[in-house]
C-alpha positions in Angstrom: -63.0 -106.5 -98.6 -66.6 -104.6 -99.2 -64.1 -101.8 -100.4 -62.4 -104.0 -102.9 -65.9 -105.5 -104.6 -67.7 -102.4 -104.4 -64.9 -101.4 -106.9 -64.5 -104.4 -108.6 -68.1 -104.0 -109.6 -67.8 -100.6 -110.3 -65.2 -101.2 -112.6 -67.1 -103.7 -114.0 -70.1 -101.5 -114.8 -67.9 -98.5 -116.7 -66.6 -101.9 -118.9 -70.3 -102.6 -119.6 -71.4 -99.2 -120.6 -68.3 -98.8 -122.8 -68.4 -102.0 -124.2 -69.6 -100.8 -128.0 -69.7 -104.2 -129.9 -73.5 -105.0 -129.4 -74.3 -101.4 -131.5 -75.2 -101.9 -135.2 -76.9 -99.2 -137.9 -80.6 -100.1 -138.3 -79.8 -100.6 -142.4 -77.8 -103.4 -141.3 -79.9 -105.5 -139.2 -82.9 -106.5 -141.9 -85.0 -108.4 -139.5 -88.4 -106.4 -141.0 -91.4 -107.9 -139.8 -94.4 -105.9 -142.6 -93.8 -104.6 -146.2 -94.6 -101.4 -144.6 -91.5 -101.7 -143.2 -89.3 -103.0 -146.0 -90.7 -99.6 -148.2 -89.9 -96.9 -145.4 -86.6 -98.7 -145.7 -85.9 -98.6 -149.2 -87.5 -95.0 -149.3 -85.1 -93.6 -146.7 -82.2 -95.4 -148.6 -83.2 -93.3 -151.7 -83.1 -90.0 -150.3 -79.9 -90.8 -148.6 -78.7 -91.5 -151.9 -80.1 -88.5 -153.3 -79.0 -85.8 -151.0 -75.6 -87.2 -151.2 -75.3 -86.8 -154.9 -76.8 -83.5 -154.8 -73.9 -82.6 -152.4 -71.5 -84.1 -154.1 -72.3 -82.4 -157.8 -73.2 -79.3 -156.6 -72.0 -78.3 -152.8 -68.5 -79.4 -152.9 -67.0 -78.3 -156.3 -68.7 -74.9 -155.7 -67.2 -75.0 -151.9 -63.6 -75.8 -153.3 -63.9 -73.6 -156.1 -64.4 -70.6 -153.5 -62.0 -72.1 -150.9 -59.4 -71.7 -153.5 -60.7 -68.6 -154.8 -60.2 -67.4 -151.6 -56.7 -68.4 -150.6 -55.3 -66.8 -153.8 -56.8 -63.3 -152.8 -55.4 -63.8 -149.7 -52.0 -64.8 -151.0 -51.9 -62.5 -153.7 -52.7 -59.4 -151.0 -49.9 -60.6 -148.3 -47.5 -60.6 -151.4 -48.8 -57.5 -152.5 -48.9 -55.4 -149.4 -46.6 -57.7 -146.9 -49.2 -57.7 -144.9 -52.4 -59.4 -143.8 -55.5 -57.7 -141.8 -56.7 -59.4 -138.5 -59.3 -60.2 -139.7 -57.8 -61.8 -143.4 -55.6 -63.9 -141.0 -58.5 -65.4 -139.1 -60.8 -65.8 -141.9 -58.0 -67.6 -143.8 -57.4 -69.9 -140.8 -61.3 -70.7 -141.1 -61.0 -71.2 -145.1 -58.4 -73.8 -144.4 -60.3 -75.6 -141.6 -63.5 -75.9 -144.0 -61.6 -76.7 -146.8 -60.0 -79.6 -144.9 -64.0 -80.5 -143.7 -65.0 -80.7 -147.2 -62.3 -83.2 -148.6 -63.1 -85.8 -145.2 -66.6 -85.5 -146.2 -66.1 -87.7 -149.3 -66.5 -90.4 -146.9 -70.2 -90.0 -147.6 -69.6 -90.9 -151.2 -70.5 -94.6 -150.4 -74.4 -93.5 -149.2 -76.5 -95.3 -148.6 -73.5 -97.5 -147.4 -71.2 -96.6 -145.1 -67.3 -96.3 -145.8 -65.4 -99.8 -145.0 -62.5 -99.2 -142.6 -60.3 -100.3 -139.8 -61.6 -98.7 -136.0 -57.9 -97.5 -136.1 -58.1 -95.5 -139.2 -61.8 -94.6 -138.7 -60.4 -92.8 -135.3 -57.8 -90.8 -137.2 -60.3 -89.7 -139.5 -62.6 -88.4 -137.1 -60.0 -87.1 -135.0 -58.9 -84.7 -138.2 -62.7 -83.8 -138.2 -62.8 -83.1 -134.8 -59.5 -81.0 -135.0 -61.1 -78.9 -138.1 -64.8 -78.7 -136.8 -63.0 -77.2 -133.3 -60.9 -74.9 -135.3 -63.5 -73.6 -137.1 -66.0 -72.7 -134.2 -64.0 -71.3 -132.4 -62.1 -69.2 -135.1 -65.4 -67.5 -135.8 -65.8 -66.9 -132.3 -62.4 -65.1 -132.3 -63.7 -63.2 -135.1 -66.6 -62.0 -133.5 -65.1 -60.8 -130.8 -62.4 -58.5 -132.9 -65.5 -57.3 -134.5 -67.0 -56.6 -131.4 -64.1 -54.2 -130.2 -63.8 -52.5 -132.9 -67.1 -51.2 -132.3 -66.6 -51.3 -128.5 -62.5 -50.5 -128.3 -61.6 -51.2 -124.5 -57.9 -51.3 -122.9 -58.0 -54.4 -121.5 -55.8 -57.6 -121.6 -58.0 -59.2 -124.1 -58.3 -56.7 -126.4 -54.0 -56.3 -126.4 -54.8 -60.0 -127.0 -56.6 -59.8 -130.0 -53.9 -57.3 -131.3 -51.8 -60.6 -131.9 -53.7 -62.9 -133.8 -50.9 -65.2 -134.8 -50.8 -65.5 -130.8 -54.8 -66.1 -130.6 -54.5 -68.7 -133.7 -51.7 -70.7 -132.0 -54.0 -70.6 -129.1 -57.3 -72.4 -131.1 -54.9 -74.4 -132.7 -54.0 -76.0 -129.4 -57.2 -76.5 -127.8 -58.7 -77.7 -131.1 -56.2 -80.4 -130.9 -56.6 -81.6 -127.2 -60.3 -81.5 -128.1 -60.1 -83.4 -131.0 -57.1 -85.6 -128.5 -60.1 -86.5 -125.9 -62.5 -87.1 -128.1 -59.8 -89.6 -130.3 -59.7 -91.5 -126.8 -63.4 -91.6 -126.3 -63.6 -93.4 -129.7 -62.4 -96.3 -127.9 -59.5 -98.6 -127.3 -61.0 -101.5 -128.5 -60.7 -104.2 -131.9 -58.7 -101.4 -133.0 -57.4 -104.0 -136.0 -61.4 -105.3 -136.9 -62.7 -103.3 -140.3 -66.6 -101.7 -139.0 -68.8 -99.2 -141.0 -67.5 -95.8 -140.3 -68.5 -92.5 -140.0 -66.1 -89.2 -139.1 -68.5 -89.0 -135.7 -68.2 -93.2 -135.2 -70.9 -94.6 -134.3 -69.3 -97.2 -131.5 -67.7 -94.1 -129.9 -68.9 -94.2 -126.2 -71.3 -92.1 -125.2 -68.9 -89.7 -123.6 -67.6 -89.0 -127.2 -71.4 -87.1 -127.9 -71.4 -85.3 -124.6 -68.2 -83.7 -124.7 -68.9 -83.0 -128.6 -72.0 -81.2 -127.7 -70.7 -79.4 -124.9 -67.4 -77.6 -126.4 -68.2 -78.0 -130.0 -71.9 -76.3 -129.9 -72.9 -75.2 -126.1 -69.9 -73.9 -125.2 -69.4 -71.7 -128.6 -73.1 -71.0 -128.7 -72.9 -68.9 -125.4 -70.1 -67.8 -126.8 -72.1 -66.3 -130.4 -75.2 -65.3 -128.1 -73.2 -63.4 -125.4 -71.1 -61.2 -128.3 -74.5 -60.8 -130.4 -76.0 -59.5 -126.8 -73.3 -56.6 -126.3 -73.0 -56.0 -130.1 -77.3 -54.5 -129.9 -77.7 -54.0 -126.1 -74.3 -52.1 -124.8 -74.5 -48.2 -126.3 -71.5 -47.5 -128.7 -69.3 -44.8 -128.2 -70.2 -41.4 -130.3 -67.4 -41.8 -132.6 -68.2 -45.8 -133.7 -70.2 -46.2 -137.1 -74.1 -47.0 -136.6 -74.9 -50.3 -136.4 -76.1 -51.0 -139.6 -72.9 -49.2 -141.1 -70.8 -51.8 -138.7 -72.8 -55.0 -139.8 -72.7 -54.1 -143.7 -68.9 -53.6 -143.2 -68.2 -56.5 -142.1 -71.2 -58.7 -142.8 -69.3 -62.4 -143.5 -68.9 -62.8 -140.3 -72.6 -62.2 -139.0 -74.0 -63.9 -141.8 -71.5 -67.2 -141.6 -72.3 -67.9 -137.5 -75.8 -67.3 -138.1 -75.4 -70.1 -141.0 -73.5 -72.3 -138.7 -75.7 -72.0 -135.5 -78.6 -72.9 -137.5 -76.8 -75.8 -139.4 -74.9 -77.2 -136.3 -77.6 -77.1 -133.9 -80.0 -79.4 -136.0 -76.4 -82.0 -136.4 -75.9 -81.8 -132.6 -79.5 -82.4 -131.9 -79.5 -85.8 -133.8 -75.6 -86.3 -131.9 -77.8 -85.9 -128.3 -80.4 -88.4 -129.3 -77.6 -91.0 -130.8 -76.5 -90.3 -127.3 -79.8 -91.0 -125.6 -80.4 -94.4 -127.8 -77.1 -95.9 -127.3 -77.2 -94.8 -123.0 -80.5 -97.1 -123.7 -78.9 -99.8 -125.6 -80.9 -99.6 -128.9 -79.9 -99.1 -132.3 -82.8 -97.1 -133.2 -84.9 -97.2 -136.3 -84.6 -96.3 -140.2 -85.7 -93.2 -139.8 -83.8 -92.1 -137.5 -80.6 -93.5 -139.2 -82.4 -91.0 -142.2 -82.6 -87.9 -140.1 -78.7 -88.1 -138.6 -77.3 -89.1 -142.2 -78.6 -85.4 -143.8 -77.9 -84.0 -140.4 -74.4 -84.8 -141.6 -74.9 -83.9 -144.5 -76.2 -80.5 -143.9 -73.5 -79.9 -141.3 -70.8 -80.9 -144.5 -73.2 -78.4 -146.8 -72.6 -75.4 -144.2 -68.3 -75.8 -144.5 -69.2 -75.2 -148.5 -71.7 -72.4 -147.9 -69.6 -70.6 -145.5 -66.7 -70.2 -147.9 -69.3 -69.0 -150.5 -70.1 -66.1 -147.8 -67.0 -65.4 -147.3 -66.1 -64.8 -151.2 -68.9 -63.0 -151.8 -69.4 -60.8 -148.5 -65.8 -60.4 -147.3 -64.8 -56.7 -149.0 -61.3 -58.1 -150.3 -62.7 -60.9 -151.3 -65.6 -59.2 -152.7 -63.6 -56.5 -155.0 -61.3 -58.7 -156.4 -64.4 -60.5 -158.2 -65.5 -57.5 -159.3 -62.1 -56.5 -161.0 -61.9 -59.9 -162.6 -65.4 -59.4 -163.6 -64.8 -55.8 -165.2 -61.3 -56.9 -167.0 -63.3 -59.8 -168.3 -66.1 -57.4 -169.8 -63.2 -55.2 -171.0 -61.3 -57.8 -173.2 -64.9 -58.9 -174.4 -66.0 -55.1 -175.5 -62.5 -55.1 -176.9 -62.2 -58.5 -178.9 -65.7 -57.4 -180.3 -64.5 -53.8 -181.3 -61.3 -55.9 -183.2 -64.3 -58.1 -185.0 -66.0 -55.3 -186.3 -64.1 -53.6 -188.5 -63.0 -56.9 -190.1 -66.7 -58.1 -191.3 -66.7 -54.6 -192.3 -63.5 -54.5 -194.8 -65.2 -58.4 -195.7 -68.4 -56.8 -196.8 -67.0 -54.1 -198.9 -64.7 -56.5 -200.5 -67.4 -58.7 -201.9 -69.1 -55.4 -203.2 -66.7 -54.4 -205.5 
């Protein structure tokens, strides 16, 4: 019988921390006690406002623009050559995923508000975040580590691995999408038919949603960055492998795009941890720090635009396709000025005589 209530009341305590309906975004509950208050308020509302149309009018048109950009190079080499590089395939597979990132984060075109929605389709709209924010990390992380035997070839089963990277694809594909599965569950089972305030990380997710988020969405890929940066400048090449430098500035995307997301994701999943923290101690927070996790997210949205930009200007396909479109560009200018020239020319000695 003490078996069955120590249970019952452990039951009962999982159903307390997971019950989500008492959380709330500071902007909603106006219960300001000074006019200090009201103006920090009204001032964080602003730069919300701001940031968002900044990313909006500049970030994402310049991100789609190169995420197309990109794709047709891409295409237009396969359909050239019938082929496609490792490295062309995974870096496509990453364009995609941040392309996908940067149409979902049009749900932050309501800022200051928040996007009106059921808890239903706020869940399938993170869990399409989720599957392209997994995809992504550990895409690059694939990457890096076809990078890193080139310099370092070793017959092993990993590298025979990497050899197939439709194989190693599939394979991120997968666990991105019983990541993105869990963390879909974690959201919550709850007044799935009741419209809330959503964001593509919800904010009534339990905490368990954060945790596992942090853990194999940043710590987990982190390691994963830090451990192939380690061999890449502490393990000795072999005497035939290109300096260092000569490696890097071949194939410098890669290295510049995980510095650009380590930096970007690790200030986002900083502000995810303390979400974490405040909701474990049942409080909704302030203003402020409502402010700091809404350009979190909007820096995190930012990098999926920047990192495409990289790519287009860094990755050597990429990179000399521009330049020919640049050159034939120049070349039809030089020649539609050479056609004007002899015209104003025949014009001038006409009015003479």
């Amino acid at each position: 019988m003490k078996l069955f209530c120590g249970n019952k009341h452990g039951v009962e305590g999982r159903m307390t921390s997971h019950n989500m309906t008492w959380i709330s975004y500071p902007s909603k509950n106006l219960a300001f006690i000074s006019p200090e208050e009201i103006e920090a308020f009204i001032a964080s509302q602003n730069i919300i406002s701001r940031l968002m149309h900044c990313y909006i009018a500049f970030f994402v048109p310049t991100g789609l623009i190169a995420g197309i950009c990109i794709l047709i190079v891409f295409i237009k080499n396969y359909l050239q050559y019938k082929v496609i590089e490792n490295l062309d395939l995974l870096l496509l597979h990453f364009t995609i995923s941040n392309i996908i990132m940067i149409f979902l984060s049009f749900t932050v075109i309501t800022r200051p508000d928040y996007l009106k929605a059921t808890h239903y389709t706020c869940n399938v709209l993170s869990f399409f975040f989720n599957f392209s924010y997994f995809n992504s990390q550990y895409v690059l992380i694939l990457t890096l580590l076809i990078l890193l035997l080139k310099r370092f070839p070793a017959r092993t089963a990993l590298s025979k691995a990497t050899q197939r990277p439709i194989l190693c694809v599939g394979f991120v594909l997968i666990y991105a999408f019983c990541l993105s599965l869990t963390e879909a569950v974690l959201v919550g089972t709850d007044n799935y038919h009741l419209e809330t305030d959503c964001q593509l990380d919800p904010l009534f997710a339990w905490p368990e949603y954060e945790i596992i988020k942090f853990t194999f969405g940043f710590g987990i890929p982190s390691f994963l960055q830090i451990l192939c940066y380690t061999v890449l400048f502490a393990k000795k090449a072999p005497a035939e492998a290109p300096a260092l430098k000569q490696h890097i500035r071949t194939y410098p995307a890669a290295y510049i795009i995980s510095i650009t997301i380590f930096i970007c994701h690790l200030f986002y999943n900083i502000m995810i941890l303390f979400r974490t923290t405040l909701k474990l101690q049942k409080s909704i927070g302030t203003p402020k720090n409502e402010l700091v996790m809404n350009i979190a997210e909007i820096v995190l949205f930012c990098e999926s635009c920047v990192s495409l930009v990289f790519i287009l200007c860094f990755h050597k396909p990429c990179k000399d396709e521009i330049l020919k479109v640049i050159q034939n560009c120049r070349r039809e200018n030089t020649a539609n000025n050479h056609l004007e020239i002899p015209v104003t020319t025949m014009t001038h000695e006409s009015g003479s005589q």
